[in-house]
MARTOR-409711 format. One record per residue (C-alpha): residue in three letters; x, y, z; residue number from 1. Coordinates in nm, 4 decimals. Last residue first. Layout:
N
  res         x         y         z    n
  ala         X         Y         Z  NUM
...
//
This chain:
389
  res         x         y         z    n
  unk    0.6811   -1.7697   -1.2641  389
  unk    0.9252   -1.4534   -1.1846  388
  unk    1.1060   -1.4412   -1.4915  387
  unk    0.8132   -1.4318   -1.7159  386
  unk    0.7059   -1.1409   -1.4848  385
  unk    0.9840   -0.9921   -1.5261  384
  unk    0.9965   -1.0211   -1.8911  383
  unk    0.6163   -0.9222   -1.8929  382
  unk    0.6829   -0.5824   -1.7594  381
  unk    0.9967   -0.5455   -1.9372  380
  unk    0.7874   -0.5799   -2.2615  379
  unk    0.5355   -0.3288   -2.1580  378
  unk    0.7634   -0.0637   -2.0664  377
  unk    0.9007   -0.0714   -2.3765  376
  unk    0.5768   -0.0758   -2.5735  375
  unk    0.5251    0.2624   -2.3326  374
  unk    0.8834    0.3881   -2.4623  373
  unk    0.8078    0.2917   -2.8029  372
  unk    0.4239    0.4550   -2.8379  371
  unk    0.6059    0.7579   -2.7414  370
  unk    0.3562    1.1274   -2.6338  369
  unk    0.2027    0.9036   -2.3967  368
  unk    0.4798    0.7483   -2.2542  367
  unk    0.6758    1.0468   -2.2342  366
  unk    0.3655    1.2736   -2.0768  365
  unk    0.3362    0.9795   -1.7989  364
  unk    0.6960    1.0611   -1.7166  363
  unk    0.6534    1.4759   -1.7212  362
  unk    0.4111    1.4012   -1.4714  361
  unk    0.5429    1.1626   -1.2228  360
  unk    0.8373    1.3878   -1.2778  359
  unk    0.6296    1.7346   -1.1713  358
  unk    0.4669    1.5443   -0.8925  357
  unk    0.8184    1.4260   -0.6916  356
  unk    0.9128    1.8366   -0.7363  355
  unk    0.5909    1.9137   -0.6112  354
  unk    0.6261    1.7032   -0.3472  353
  unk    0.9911    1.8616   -0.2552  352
  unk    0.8865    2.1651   -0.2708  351
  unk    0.5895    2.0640   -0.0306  350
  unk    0.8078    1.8855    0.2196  349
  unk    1.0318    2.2371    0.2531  348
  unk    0.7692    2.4280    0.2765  347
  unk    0.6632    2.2063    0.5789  346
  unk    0.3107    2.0269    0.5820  345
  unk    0.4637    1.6959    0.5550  344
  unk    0.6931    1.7378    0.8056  343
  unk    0.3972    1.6884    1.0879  342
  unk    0.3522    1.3626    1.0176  341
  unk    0.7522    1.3224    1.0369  340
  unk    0.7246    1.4468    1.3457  339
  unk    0.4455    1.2213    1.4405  338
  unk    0.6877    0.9191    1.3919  337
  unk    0.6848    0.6746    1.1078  336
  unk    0.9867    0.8159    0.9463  335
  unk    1.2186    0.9444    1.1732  334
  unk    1.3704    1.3236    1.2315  333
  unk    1.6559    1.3855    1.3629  332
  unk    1.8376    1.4770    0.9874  331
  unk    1.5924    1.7982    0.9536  330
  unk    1.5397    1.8924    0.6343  329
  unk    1.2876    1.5793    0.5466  328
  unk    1.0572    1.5926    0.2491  327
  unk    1.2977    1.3073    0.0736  326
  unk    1.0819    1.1368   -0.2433  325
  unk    1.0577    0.7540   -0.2558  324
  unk    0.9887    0.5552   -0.5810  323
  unk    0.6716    0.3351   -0.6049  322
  unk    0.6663    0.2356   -0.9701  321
  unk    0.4445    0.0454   -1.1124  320
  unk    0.3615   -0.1508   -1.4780  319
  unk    0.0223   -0.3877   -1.4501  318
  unk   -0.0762   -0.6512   -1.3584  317
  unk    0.1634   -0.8384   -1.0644  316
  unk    0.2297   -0.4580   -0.9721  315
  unk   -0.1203   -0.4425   -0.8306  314
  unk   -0.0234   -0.7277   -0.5678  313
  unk    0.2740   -0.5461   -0.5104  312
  unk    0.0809   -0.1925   -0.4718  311
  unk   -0.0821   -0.3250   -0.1258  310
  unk    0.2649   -0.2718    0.0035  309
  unk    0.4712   -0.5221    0.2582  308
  unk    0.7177   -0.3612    0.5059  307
  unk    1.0777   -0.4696    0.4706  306
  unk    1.2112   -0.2540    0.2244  305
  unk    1.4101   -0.2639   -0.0861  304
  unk    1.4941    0.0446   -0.2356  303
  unk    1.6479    0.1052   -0.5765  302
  unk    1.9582    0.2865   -0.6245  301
  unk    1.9547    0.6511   -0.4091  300
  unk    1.8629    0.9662   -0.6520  299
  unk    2.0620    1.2991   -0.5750  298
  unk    1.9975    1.5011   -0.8274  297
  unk    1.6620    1.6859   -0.7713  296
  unk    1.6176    1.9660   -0.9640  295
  unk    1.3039    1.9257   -1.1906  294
  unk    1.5241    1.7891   -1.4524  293
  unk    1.6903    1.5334   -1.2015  292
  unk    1.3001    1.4214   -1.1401  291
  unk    1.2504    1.3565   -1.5217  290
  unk    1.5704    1.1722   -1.5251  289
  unk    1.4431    0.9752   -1.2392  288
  unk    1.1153    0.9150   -1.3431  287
  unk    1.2197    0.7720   -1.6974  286
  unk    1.4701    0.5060   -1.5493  285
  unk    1.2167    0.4243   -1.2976  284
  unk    0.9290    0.3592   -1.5546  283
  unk    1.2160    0.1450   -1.7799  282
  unk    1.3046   -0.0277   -1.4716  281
  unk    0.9110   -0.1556   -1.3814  280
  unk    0.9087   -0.2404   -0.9891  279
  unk    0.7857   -0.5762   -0.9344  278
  unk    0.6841   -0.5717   -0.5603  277
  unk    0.6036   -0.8493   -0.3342  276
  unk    0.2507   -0.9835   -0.3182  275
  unk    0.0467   -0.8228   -0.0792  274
  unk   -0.2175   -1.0660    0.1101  273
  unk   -0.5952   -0.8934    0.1863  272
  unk   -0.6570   -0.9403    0.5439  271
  unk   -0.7829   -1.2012    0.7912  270
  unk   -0.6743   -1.4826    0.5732  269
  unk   -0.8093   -1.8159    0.7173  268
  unk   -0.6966   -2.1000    0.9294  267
  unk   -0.9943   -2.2761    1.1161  266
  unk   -0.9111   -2.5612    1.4208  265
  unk   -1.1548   -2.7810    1.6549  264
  unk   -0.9887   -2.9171    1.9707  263
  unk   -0.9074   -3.2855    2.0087  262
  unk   -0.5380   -3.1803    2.1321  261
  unk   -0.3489   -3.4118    1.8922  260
  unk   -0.5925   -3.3969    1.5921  259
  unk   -0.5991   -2.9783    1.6529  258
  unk   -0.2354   -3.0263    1.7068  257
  unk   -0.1774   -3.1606    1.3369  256
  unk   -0.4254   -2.9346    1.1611  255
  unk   -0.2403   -2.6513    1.2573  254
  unk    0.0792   -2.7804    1.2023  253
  unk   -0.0352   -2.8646    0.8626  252
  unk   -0.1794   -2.5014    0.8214  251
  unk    0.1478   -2.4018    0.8919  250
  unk    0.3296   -2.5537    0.6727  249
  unk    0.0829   -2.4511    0.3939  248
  unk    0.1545   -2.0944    0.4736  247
  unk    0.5195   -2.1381    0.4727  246
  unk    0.4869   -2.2454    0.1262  245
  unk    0.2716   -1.9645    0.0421  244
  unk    0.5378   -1.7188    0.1798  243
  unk    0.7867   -1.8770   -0.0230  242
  unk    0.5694   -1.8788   -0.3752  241
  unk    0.4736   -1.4789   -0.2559  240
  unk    0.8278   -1.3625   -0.2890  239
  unk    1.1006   -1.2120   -0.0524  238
  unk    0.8831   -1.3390    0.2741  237
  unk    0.6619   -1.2285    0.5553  236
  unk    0.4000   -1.4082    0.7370  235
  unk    0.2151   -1.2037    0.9346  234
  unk    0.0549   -1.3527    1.2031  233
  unk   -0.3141   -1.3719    1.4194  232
  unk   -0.4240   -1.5668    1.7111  231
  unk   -0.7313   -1.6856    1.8150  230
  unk   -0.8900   -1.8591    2.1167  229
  unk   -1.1837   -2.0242    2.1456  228
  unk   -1.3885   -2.2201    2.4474  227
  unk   -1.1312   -2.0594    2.6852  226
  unk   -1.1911   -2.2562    3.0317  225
  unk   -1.3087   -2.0175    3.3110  224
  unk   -1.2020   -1.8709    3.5937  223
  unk   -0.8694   -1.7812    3.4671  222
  unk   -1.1139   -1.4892    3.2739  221
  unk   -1.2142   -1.3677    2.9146  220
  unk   -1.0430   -1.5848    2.6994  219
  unk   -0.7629   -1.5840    2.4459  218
  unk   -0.8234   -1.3435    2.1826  217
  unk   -0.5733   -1.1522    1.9492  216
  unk   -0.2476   -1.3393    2.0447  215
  unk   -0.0150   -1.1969    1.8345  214
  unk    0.3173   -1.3083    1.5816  213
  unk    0.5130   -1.2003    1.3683  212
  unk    0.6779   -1.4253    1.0752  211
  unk    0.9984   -1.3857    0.8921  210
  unk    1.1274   -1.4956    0.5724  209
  unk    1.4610   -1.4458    0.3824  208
  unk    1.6383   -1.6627    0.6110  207
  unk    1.3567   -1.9310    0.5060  206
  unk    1.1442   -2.2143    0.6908  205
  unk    1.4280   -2.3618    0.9193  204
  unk    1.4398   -2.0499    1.1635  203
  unk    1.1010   -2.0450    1.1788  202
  unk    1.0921   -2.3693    1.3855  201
  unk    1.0901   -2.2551    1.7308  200
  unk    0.8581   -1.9391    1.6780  199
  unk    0.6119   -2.1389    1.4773  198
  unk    0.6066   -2.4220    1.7800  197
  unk    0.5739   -2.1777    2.0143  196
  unk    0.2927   -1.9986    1.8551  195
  unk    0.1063   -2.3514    1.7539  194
  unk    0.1472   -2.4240    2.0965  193
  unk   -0.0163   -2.1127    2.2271  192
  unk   -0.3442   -2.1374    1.9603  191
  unk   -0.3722   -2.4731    2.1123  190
  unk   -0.3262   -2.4363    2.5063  189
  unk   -0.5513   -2.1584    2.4480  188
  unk   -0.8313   -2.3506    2.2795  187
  unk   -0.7978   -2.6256    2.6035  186
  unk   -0.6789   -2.9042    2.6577  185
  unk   -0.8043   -3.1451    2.8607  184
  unk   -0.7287   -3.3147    3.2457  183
  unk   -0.7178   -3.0549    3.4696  182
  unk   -1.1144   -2.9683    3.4513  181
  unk   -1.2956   -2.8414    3.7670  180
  unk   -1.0474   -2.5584    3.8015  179
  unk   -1.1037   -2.4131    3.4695  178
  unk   -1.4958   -2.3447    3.5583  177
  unk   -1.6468   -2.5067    3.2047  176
  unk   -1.6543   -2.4855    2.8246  175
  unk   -1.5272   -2.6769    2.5428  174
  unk   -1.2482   -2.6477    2.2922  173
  unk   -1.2445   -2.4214    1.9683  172
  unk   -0.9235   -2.3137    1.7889  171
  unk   -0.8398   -2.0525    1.5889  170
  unk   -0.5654   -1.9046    1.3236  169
  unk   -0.5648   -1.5932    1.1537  168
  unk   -0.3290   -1.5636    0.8714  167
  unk   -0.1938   -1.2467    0.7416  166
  unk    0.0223   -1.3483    0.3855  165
  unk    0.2792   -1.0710    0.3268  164
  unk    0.5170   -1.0342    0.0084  163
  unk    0.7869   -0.8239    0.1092  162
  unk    0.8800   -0.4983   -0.0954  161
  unk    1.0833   -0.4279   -0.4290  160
  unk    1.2828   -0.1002   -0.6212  159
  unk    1.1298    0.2117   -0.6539  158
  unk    1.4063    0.5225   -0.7096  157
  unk    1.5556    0.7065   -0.4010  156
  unk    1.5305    0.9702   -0.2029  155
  unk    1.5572    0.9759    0.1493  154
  unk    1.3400    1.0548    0.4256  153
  unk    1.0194    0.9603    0.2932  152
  unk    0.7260    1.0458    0.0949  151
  unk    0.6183    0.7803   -0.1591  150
  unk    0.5952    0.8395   -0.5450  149
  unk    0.2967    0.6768   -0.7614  148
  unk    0.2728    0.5589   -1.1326  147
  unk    0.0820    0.3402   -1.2318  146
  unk    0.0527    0.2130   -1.6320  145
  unk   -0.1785    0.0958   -1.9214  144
  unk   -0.5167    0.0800   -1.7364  143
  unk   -0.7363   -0.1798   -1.8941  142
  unk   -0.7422   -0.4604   -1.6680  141
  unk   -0.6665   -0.2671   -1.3521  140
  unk   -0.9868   -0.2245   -1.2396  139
  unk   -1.0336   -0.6518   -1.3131  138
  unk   -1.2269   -0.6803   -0.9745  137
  unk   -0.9379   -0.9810   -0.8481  136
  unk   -0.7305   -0.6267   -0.8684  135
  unk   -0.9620   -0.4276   -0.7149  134
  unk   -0.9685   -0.6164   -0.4207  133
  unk   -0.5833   -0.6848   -0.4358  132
  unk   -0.5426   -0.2786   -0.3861  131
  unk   -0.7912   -0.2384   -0.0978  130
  unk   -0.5746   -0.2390    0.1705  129
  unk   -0.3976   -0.4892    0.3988  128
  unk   -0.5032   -0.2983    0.7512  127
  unk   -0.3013   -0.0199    0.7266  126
  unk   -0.3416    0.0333    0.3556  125
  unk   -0.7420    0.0867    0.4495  124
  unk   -0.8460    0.3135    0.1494  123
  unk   -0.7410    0.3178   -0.1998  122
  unk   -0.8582    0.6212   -0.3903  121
  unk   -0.8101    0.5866   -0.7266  120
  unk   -0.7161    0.8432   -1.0093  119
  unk   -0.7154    0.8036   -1.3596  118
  unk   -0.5668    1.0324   -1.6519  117
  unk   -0.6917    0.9083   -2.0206  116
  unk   -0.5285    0.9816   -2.3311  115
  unk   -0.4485    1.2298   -2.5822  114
  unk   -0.2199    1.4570   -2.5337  113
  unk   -0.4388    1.7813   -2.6416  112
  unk   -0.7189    1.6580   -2.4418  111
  unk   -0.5168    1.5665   -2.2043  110
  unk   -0.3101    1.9093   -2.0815  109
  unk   -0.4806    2.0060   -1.7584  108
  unk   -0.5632    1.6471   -1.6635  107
  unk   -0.1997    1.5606   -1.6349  106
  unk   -0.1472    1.8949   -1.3950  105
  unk   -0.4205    1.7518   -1.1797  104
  unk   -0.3469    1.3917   -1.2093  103
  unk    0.0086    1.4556   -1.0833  102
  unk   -0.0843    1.7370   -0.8465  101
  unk   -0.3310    1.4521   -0.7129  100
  unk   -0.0881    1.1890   -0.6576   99
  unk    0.1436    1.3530   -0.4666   98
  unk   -0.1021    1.5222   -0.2923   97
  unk   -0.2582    1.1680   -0.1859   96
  unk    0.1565    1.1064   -0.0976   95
  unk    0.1430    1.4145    0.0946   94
  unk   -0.1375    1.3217    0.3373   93
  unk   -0.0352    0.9209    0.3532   92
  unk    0.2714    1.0549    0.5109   91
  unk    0.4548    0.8150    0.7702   90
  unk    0.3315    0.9124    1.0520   89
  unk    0.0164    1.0725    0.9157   88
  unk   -0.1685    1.0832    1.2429   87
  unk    0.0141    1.0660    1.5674   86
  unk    0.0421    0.6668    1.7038   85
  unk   -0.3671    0.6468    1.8470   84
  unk   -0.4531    0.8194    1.5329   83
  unk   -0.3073    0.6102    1.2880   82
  unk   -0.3590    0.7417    0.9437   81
  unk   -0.5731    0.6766    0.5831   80
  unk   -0.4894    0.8770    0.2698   79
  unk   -0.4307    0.6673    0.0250   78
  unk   -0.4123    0.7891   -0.3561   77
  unk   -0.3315    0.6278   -0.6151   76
  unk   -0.2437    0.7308   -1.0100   75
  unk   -0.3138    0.5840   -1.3186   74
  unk   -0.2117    0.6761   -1.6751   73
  unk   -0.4770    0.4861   -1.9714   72
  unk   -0.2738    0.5238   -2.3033   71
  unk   -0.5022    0.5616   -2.4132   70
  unk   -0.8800    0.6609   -2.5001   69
  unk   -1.0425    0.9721   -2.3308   68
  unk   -0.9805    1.2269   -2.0967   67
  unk   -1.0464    1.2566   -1.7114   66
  unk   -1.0989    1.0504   -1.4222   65
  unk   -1.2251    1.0000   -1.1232   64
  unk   -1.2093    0.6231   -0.8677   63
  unk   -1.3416    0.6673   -0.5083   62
  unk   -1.3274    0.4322   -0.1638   61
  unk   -1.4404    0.5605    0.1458   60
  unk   -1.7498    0.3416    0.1310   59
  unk   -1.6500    0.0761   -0.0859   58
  unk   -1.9516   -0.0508   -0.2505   57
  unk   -1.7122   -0.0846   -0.5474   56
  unk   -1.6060    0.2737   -0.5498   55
  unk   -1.8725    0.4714   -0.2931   54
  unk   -1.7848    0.7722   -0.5023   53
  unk   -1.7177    0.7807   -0.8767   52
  unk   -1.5831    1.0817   -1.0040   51
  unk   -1.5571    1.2602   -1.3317   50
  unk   -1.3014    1.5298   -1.3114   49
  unk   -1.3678    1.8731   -1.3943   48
  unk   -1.1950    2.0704   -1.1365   47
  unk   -1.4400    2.0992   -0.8998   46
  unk   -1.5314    1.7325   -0.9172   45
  unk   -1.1579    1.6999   -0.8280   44
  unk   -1.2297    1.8861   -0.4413   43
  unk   -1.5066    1.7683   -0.3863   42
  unk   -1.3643    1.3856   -0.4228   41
  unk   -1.0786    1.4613   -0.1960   40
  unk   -1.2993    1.6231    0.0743   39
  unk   -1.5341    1.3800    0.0570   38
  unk   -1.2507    1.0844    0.0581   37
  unk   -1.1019    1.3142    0.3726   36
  unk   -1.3896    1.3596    0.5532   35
  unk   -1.5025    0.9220    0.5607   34
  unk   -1.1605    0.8184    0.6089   33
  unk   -1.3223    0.5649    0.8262   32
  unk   -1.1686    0.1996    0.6525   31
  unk   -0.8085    0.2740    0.8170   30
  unk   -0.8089    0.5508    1.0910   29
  unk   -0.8599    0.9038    1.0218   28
  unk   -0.6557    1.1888    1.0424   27
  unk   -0.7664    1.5736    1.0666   26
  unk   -0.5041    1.8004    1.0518   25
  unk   -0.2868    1.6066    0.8499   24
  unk   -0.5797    1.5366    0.5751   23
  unk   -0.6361    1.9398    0.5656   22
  unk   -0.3094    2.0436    0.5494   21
  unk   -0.2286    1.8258    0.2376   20
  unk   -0.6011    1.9467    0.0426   19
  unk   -0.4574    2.3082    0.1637   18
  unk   -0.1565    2.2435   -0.0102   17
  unk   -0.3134    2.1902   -0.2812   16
  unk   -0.5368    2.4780   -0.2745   15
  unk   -0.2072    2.7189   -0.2307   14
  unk   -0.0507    2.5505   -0.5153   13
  unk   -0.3739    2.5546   -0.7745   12
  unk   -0.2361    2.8245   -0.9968   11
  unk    0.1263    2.7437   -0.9626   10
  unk    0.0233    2.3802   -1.0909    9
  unk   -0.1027    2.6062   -1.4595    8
  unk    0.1828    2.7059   -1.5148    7
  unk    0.3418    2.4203   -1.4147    6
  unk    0.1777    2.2428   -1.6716    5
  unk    0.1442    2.4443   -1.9636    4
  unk    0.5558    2.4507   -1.9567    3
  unk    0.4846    2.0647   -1.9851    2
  unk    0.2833    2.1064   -2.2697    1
//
């Protein structure tokens, strides 16, 4: 079968990269990725897939699929970009390719595999993502893994990322010509305490926690008192029980100067929360053998990063990976810069994708052809989770 595959993957390569081509050329910011979902979902209804748009009243949002019965293999796509900072900077484009050369050459061989191949598009991971919504929607109830690879400038299998809990935090005062009225506080003088007060007293909360910082609205002129100002912060930790504790410290401070300053106060999530990461090590063991058979040998240990990923809350429910592929040449280049956006569409970038596609592949065909492996998976899925709580 997996001869069938690439066989058949050499067929579609030039329409493929196309599909990659097309999202780089034309990027959209978070939530208005309204040419590339219809491009995306176009392009699998041509090729037999049953797709859903408008997923969950979501308007760039889409969920196809193909086959029958389980196992139930899942892949993601997400293919919003920054415009304002040079598209794809750090390669939502190839990773949607990623994804859908996986489901593609998956589909081509299910009926004899059995199973079900799923793919769905997640739009907004800029701005939090959609990932937790379909989580609390029970999507991910019934699908048995998911599996997606990350394009980057090293390789390396998936290992953890930060929880994040984005707070927005506003207070309300009264009105009237600032220079009329010495004597009260105003919203700003709220929303700027609580800043200086977070920034002086972060240091005690956790040196495996961070939190950043912005003022998002603070009046409109000197001339005139602010009647609300708001301010907005990522708080960032190694695990979601240490951000939430840092989140209820803050609300107390919160609720503290807001009695101090008379003002009126509201702290509320602006954005989904990620949790952190729970990368499945029977998934990664499988993907990187699977990618050294497809050529690639030099695998880095699991990466931890920084940034938080809309996958961690998904992780929580099901089995992921989120392993990193290399589609870099060229040492100078960064990730997260428009070069890098513009790596994506190199030969070089789409070897390496394909390469990246052909494990994701060959892994979801070992689950599905070994009820052991996938009961495997399973059971250190629940360990670590077991462990974590």
């Amino acid at each position: 079968m997996r001869q069938e595959v690439i066989s058949y993957l050499s067929t579609e390569k030039e329409a493929l990269f196309n599909l990659c081509k097309f999202l780089h050329d034309n990027p959209e910011d978070s939530y208005k990725e309204y040419d590339a979902c219809k491009y995306i979902c176009n392009f699998l209804r041509d090729r037999d897939f049953d797709v859903r748009e408008k997923f969950l009243d979501l308007d760039t949002a889409f969920y196809a699929k193909k086959g029958n019965g389980y196992p139930k293999i899942c892949f993601l796509c997400e293919y919003d970009a920054i415009k304002s900072k040079g598209g794809h900077i750090t390669g939502h484009n190839l990773l949607t390719t990623i994804s859908i050369t996986s489901a593609l050459g998956l589909s081509k061989v299910i009926e004899k595999s059995g199973g079900t191949v799923i793919l769905i598009g997640c739009p907004g991971e800029y701005l939090g993502g959609t990932k937790s919504t379909y989580v609390r929607q029970g999507i991910f109830d019934d699908i048995d893994v998911v599996l997606t690879a990350h394009p980057d400038i090293v390789t390396s299998e998936s290992g953890t990322s930060k929880a994040i809990i984005p707070l927005k935090v506003t207070f309300k005062g009264h009105d009237g010509l600032s220079f009329l009225d010495f004597d009260s506080f105003t919203s700003l003088d709220g929303t700027m305490l609580t800043f200086n007060v977070i920034n002086a007293l972060s240091k005690g909360f956790c040196k495996k926690a961070n939190i950043h910082t912005i003022l998002s609205q603070g009046g409109v002129t000197p001339l005139l008192r602010p009647v609300e100002s708001e301010g907005k912060l990522y708080i960032r930790a190694e695990s979601t029980k240490t951000a939430k504790c840092i989140e209820n410290k803050i609300r107390n401070l919160v609720a503290c100067i807001s009695d101090t300053m008379n003002l009126e106060s509201c702290v509320e999530l602006y954005e989904p929360p990620n949790e952190e990461l729970l990368s499945n090590q029977i998934l990664n063991r499988l993907y990187s053998h699977n990618l050294k058979e497809n050529g690639i040998i030099n695998i880095g240990k699991p990466r931890d990063i920084d940034a938080g990923l809309s996958l961690g809350t998904v992780s929580h429910k099901v089995p992921c990976i989120h392993p990193y592929i290399n589609i870099v040449d060229n040492v100078n280049i960064d990730y997260g810069t428009k070069e890098f956006a513009d790596a994506t569409i190199s030969s070089f970038a789409q070897e390496q994708a394909l390469s990246a596609s052909y494990a994701l592949i060959s892994t979801a065909l070992d689950l599905i052809e070994s009820d052991f492996l996938l009961s495997e998976v399973k059971e250190t899925f629940n360990m670590s989770k077991e462990n974590l709580y």
